[in-house]
mmCIF file of the C-alpha atoms, coordinates in Angstrom:
data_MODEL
# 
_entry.id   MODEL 
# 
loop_
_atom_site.group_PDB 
_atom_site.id 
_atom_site.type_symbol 
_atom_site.label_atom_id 
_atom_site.label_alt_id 
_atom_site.label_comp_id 
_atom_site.label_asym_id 
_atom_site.label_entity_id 
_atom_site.label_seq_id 
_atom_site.pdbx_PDB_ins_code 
_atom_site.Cartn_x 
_atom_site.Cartn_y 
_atom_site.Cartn_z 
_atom_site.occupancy 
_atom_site.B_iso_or_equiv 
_atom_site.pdbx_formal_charge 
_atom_site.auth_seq_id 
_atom_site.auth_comp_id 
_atom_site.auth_asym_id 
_atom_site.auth_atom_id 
_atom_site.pdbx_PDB_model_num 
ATOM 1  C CA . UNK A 1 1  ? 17.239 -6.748  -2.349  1.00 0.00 ? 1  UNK A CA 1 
ATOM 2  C CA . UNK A 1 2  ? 16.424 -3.343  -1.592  1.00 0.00 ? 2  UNK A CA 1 
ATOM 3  C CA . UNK A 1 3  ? 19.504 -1.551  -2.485  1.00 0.00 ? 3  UNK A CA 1 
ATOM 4  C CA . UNK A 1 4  ? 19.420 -3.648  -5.838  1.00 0.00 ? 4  UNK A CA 1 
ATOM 5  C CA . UNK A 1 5  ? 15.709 -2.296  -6.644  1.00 0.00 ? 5  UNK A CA 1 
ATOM 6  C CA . UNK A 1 6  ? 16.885 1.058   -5.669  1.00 0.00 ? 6  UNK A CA 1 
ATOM 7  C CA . UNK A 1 7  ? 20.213 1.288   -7.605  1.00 0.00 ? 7  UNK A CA 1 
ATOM 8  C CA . UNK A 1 8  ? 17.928 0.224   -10.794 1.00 0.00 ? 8  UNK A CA 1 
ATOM 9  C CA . UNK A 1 9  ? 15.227 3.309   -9.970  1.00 0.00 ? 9  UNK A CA 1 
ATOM 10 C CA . UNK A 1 10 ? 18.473 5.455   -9.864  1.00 0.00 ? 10 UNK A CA 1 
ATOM 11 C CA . UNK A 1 11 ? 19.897 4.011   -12.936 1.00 0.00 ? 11 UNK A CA 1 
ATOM 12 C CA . UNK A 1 12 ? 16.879 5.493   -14.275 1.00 0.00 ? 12 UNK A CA 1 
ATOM 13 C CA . UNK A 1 13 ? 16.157 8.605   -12.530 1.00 0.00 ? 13 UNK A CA 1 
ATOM 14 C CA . UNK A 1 14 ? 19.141 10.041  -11.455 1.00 0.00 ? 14 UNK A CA 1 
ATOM 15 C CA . UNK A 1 15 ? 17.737 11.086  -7.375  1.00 0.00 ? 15 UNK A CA 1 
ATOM 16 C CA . UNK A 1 16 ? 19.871 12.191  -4.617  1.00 0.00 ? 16 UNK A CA 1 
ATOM 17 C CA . UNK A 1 17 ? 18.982 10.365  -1.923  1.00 0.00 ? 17 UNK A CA 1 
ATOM 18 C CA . UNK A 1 18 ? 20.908 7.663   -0.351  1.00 0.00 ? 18 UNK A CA 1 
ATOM 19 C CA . UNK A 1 19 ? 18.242 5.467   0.289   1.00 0.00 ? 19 UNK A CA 1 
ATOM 20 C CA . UNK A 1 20 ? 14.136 5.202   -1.391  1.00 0.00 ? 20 UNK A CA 1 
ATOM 21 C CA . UNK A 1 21 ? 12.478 6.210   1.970   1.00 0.00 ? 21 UNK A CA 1 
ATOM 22 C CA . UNK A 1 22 ? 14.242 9.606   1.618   1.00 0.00 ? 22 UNK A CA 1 
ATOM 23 C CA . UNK A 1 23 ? 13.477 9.499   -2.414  1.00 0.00 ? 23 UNK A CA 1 
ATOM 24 C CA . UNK A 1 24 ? 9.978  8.743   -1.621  1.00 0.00 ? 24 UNK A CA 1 
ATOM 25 C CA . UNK A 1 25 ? 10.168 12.550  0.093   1.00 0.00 ? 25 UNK A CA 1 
ATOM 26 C CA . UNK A 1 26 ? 12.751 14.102  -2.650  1.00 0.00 ? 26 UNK A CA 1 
ATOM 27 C CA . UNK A 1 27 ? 10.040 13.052  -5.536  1.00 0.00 ? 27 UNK A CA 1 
ATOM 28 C CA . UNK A 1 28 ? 6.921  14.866  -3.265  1.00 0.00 ? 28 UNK A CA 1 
ATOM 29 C CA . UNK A 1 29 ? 9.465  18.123  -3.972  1.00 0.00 ? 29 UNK A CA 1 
ATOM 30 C CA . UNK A 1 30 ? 9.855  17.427  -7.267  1.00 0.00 ? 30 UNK A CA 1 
ATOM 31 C CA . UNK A 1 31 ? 8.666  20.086  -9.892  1.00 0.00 ? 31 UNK A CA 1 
ATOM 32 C CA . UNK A 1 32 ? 5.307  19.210  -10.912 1.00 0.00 ? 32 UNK A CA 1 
ATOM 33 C CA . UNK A 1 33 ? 6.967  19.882  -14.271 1.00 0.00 ? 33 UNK A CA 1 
ATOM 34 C CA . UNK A 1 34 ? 9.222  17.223  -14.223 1.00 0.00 ? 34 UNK A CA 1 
ATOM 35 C CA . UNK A 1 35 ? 6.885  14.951  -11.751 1.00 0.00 ? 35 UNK A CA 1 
ATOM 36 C CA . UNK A 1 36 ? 5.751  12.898  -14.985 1.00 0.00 ? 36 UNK A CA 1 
ATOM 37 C CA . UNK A 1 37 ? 9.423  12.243  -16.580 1.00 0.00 ? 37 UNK A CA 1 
ATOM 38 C CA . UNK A 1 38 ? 10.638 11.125  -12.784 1.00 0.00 ? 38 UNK A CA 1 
ATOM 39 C CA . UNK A 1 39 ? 7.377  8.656   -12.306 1.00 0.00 ? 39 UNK A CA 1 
ATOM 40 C CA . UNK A 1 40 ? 7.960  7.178   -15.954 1.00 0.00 ? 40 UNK A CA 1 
ATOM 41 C CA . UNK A 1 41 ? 11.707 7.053   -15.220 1.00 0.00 ? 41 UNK A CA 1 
ATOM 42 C CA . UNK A 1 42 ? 11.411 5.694   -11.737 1.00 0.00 ? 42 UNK A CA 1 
ATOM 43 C CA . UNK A 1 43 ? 8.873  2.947   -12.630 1.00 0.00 ? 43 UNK A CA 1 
ATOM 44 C CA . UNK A 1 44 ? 10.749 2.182   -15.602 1.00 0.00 ? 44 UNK A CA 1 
ATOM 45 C CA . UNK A 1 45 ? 13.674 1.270   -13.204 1.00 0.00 ? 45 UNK A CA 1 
ATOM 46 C CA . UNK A 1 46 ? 11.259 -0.484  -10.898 1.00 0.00 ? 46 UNK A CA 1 
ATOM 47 C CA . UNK A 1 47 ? 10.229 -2.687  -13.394 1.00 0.00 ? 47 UNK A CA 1 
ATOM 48 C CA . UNK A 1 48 ? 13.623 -3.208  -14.789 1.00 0.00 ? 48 UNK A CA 1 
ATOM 49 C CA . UNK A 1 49 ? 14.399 -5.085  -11.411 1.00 0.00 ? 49 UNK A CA 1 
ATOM 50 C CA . UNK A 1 50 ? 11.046 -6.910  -11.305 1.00 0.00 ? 50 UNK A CA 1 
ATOM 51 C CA . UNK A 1 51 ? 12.092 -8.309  -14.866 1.00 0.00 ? 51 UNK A CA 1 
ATOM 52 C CA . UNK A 1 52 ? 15.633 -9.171  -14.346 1.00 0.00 ? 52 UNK A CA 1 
ATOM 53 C CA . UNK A 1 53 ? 14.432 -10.711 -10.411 1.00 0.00 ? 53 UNK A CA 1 
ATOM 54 C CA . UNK A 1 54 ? 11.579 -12.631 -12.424 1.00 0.00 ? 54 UNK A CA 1 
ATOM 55 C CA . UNK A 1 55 ? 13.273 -13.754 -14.910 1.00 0.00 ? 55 UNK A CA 1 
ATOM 56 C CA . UNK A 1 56 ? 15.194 -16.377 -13.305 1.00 0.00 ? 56 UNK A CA 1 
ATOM 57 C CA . UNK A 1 57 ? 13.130 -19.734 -11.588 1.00 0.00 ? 57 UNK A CA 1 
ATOM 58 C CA . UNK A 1 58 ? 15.372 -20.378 -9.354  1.00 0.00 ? 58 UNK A CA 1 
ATOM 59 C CA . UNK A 1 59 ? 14.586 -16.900 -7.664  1.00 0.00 ? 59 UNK A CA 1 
ATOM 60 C CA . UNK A 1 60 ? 10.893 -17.259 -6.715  1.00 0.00 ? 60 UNK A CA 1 
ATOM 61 C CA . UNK A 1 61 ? 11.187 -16.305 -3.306  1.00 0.00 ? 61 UNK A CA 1 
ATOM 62 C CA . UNK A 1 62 ? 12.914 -13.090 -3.981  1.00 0.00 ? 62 UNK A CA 1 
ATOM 63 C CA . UNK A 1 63 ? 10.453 -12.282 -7.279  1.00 0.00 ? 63 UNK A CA 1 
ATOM 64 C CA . UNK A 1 64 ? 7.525  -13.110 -4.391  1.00 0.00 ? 64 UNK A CA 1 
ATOM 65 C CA . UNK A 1 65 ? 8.949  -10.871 -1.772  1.00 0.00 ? 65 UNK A CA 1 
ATOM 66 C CA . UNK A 1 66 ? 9.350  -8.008  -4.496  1.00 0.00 ? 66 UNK A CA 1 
ATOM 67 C CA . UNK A 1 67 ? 6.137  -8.387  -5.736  1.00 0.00 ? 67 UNK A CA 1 
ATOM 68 C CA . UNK A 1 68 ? 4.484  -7.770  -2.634  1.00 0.00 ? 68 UNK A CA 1 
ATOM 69 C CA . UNK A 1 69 ? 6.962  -4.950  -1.682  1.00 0.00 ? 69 UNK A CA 1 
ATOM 70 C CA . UNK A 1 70 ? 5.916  -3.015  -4.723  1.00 0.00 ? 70 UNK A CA 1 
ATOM 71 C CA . UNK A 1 71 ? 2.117  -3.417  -3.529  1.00 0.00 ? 71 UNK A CA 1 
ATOM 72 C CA . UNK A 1 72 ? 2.829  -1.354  -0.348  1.00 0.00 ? 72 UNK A CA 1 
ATOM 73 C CA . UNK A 1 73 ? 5.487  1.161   -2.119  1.00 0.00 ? 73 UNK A CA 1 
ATOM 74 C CA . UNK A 1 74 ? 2.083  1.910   -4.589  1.00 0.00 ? 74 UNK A CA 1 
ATOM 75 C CA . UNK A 1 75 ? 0.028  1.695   -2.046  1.00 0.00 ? 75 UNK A CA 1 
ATOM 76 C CA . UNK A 1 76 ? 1.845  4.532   0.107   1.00 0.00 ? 76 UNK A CA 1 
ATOM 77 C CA . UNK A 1 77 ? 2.352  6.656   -2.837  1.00 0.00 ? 77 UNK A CA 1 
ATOM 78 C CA . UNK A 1 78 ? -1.380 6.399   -3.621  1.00 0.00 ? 78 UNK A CA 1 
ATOM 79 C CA . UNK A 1 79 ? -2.460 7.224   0.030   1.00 0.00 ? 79 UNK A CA 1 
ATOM 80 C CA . UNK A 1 80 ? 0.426  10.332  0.122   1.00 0.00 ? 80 UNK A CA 1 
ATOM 81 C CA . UNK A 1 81 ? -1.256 11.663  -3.358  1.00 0.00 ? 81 UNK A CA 1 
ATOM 82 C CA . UNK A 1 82 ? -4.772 11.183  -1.721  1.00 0.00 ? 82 UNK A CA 1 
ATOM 83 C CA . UNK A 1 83 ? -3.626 13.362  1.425   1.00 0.00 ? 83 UNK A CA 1 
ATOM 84 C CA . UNK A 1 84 ? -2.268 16.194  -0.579  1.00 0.00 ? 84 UNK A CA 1 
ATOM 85 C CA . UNK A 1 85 ? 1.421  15.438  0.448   1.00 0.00 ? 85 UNK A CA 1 
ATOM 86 C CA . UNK A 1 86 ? 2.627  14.252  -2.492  1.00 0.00 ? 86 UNK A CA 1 
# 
């Protein structure tokens, strides 16, 4: 599930990282310039996989388990920006 979500954020936003832990650090480098296209871009892929999970009944579980995974993932980007690090 995880590589899915992230190969939809990089269908967006085209990062260079292998892996969204080490994108999670490539974005905090990020021109502050282009900071607001990448966040529009990345959530837009983020929410690309929520729909196409979602969409389907017979995938609660995983739709459940992404859900809650995108509560932390906002939740650590919110606590990075509050720290200055991001």
């Amino acid at each position: 599930e995880s590589k899915s979500a992230y190969q939809s954020i990089k269908d967006h936003y085209k990062y260079r990282s292998k892996n969204f832990h080490d994108s999670i650090e490539e974005y905090c480098k990020i021109d502050d310039a282009e900071k607001p296209n990448a966040y529009a871009k990345t959530l837009s892929g983020v929410m690309a996989y929520q729909k196409r999970v979602c969409a389907g009944g017979s995938k609660k579980g995983a739709c459940t388990r992404l859900t809650e995974k995108l509560g932390c993932i906002y939740g650590l980007l919110y606590h990075l920006k509050q720290q200055g690090k991001c």
